[in-house]
N, C-alpha and C positions, 0 to 999 in steps of 0.2 A: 073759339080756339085761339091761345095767344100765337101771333107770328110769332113765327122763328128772329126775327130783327129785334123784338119786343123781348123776347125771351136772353138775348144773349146779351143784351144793353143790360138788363135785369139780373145775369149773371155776372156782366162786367161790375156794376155795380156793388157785387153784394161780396165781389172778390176782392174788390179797392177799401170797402167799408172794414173788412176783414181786419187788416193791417194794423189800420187807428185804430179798429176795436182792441186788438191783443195791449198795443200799446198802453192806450188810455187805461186797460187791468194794471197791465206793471208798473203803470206809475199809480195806482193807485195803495199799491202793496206797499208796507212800512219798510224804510230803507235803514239798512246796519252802515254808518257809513268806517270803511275800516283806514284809518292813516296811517302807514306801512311809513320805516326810514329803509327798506333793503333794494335795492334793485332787481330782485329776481328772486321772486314768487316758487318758481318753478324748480328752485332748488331744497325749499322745504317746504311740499307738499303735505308731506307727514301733520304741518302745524296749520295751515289751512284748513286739513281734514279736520281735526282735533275742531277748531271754531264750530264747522258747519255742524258737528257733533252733539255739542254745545247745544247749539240752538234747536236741534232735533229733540233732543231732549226736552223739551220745554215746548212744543210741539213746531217749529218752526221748519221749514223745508225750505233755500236756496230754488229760486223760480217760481215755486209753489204759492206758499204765502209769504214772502218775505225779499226782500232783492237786498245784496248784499257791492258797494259801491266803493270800490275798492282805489285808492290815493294813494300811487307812492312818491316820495323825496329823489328818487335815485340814488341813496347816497349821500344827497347832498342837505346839509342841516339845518342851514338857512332856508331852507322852501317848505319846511313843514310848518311856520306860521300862516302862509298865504296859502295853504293845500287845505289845512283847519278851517279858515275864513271860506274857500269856497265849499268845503262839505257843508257849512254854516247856511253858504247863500242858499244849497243845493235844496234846503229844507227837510235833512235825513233825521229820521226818529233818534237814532242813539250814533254818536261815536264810539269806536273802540279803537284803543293803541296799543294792543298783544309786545310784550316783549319792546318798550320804548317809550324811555321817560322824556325826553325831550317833546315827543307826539303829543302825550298827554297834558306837560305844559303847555304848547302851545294850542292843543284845545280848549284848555280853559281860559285860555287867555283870549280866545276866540267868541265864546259863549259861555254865558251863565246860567241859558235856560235850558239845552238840550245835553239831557246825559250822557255824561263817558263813564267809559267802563278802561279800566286800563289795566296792565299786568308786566313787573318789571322788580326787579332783583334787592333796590333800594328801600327806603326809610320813607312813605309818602311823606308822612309828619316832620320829618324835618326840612323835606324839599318843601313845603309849602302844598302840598296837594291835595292834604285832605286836614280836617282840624284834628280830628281823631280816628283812631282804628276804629273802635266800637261804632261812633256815629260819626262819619261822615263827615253829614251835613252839605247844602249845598246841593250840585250837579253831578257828582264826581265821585264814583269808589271804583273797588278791584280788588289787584291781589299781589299781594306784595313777598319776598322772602324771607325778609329780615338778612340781606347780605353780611351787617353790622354783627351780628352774633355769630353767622356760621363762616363767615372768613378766617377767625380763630382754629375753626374745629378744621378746616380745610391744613391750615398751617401744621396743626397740630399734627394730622396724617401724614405730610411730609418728613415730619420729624421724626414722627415713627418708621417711615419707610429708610431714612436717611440721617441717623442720629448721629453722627457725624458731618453732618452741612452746618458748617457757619454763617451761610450769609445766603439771603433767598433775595427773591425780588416777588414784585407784585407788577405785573404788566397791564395796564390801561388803557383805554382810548380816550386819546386828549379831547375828541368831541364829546365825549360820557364821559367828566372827571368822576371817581367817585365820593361819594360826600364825607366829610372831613371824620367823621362819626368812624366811618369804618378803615383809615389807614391810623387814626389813631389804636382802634381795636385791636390791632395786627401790630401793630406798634408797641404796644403792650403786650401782647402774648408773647411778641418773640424778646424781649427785655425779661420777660419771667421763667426763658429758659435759655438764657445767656445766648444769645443768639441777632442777626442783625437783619431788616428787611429794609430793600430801597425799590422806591417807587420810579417804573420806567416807562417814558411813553413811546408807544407804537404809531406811528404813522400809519398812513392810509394805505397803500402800495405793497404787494406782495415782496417788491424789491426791498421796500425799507423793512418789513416786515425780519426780513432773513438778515437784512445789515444788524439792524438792532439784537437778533441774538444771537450772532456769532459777533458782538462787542462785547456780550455778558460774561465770556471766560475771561477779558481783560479784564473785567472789571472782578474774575472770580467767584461769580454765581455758582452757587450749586444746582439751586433748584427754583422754579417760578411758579407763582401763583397766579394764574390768566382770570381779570377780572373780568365780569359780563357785559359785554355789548354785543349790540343786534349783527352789528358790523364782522365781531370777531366770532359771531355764531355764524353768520357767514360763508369764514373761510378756515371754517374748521377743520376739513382735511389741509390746507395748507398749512395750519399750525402743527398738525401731528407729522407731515411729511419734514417739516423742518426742524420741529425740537428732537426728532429723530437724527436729522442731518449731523445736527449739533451735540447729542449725546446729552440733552437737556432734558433730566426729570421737570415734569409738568403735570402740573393739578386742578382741574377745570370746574364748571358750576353745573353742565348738564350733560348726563350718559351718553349723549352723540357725539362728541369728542373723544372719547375712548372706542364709541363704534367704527368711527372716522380711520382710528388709528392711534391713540393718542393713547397716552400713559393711565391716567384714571380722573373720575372725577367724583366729588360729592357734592348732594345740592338735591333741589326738590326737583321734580317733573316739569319741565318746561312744555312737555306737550300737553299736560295735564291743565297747568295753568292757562295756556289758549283753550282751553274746554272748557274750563270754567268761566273765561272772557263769555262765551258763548251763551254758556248758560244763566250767565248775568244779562248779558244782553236783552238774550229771550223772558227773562223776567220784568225785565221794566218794559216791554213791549207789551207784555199782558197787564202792565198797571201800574208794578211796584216804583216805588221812587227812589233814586241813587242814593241820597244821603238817610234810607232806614238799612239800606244792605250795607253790612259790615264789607269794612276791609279784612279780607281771608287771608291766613297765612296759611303754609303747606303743614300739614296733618303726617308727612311724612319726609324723611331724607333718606335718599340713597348710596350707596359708595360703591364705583363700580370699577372693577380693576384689570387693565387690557395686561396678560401675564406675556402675552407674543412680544410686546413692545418694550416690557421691561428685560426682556431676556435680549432683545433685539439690542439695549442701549447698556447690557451689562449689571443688570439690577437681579437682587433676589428677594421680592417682596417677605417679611415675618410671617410666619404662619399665624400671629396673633392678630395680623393684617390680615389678611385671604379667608380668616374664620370669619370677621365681620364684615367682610364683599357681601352685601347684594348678588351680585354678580361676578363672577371672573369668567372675561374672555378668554380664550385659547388659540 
């Protein structure tokens, strides 16, 4: 009959062994490592979900079989080369940079041999990121919008909504220039309907944020085109709380801006394309190689129109407008 001292040494044991056992499982599970620029996750939950989605798809489960290690910048831009480098040293199966092209460069710049999978509004091929849409090649694909094409058609619904504005802007984030391909674009569209756009940057700061568009009637803006970054997905209810302030028609890249509060936007699914980070992901984890998956572009656009906010800020959208909403809020 074993003692009871025997017995509980033999219990203590196999409760200590326990621990490093669970451990040693999840590190043994292939790691997604994800490199975030936002400081706060827990404000869009919605596009996290969307990932882990993704990779459900494709059979992958968060804790299950799969650990998902998650790196963010704060913010701050310069720290996403040495956050790349340690997802590198960490030894994670795939990078992913959802929504953030700087992430992606500085993953590649980091490694050559472990895949990223990335997803962001620009041109890969002209940033240097990938050699081709079709193939790849290399470590490195995703998905991309083609912003260079559909920045025009953005303009162009302002135009409609406001065929009497002379003069737009295009508002930026000087950490995310956008590439020269697409203010030339817009440069052109608005020259082909007599018309003038100047390019404005936003600061970091909620403060500067509201200096900078209440200088825009100085400068006589009519109406703004809010280009994409991760930053100003951010603080998108700030935006629609202020261009409201200001009586400033504004036209964005993804329907959470208009859900927010914001005037309207057109653009592909931004939660869509974190689901497909995912589902890329979960593919080259079962085998595939980055540079045979195409760079995807979106299969659909939407235009989605907040009618409270235009009536809020003295607007009456065309009904040739609101026939082709997607969407219209109320």
């Amino acid at each position: 009959m074993m003692r009871r001292r025997e017995f509980i040494t033999l219990l203590g044991g196999a409760a200590a062994a326990w621990p490093r056992g669970a451990r040693a499982q999840r590190q043994a599970l292939p790691v997604v490592g994800h490199l975030d620029v936002l400081p706060n996750p827990e404000g869009r939950p919605h596009l996290f979900a969307a990932i882990r989605k993704g990779l459900n798809e494709t059979g992958y489960v968060e804790g299950q079989n799969v650990v998902i290690d998650y790196l963010s910048a704060e913010g701050q831009i310069d720290r996403l080369p040495a956050l790349a480098s340690e997802l590198v040293r960490r030894r994670v199966a795939v990078i992913i940079t959802p929504g953030n092209r700087l992430g992606a460069q500085a993953a590649k710049a980091a490694t050559a041999t472990i895949p990223i999978v990335f997803s962001y509004g620009g041109d890969p091929v002209e940033t240097g990121l990938v050699a081709s849409l079709n193939r790849p090649s290399g470590n490195i694909t995703g998905f991309t919008e083609m912003a260079t094409e559909i920045a025009p058609k953005r303009l162009g619904i302002m135009h409609e909504l406001l065929p009497a504005a002379a003069r737009f802007a295009l508002l930026v984030d000087p950490a995310v220039p956008p590439p020269t391909g697409l203010i030339t674009s817009l440069q052109v569209a608005a020259s082909s309907i007599g018309r003038e756009i100047e390019v404005v940057h936003v600061p970091g700061t909620t403060d500067e944020i509201d200096k900078v568009l209440a200088s825009l009637g100085q400068k006589r803006i009519d109406a703004v085109l809010v280009n994409a970054s991760a930053r100003f997905y951010g603080l998108r209810l700030r935006f629609a709380v202020l261009t409201a302030r200001h009586a400033l028609p504004a036209i964005y890249w993804d329907r959470a801006f208009p859900d927010a509060g914001g005037l309207m936007s057109y653009g592909s699914s931004v939660e869509d394309m974190f689901r497909q980070v995912g589902v890329y992901a979960g593919r080259i984890l079962k085998g595939e190689k980055p540079g045979d998956l195409p760079v995807q572009r979106p299969t659909k656009y939407e235009l989605v129109i907040n009618i409270k906010t235009a009536k809020a800020i003295g607007l009456t959208a065309p009904p040739s407008l609101l026939a082709r909403a997607d969407e219209v809020i109320e």
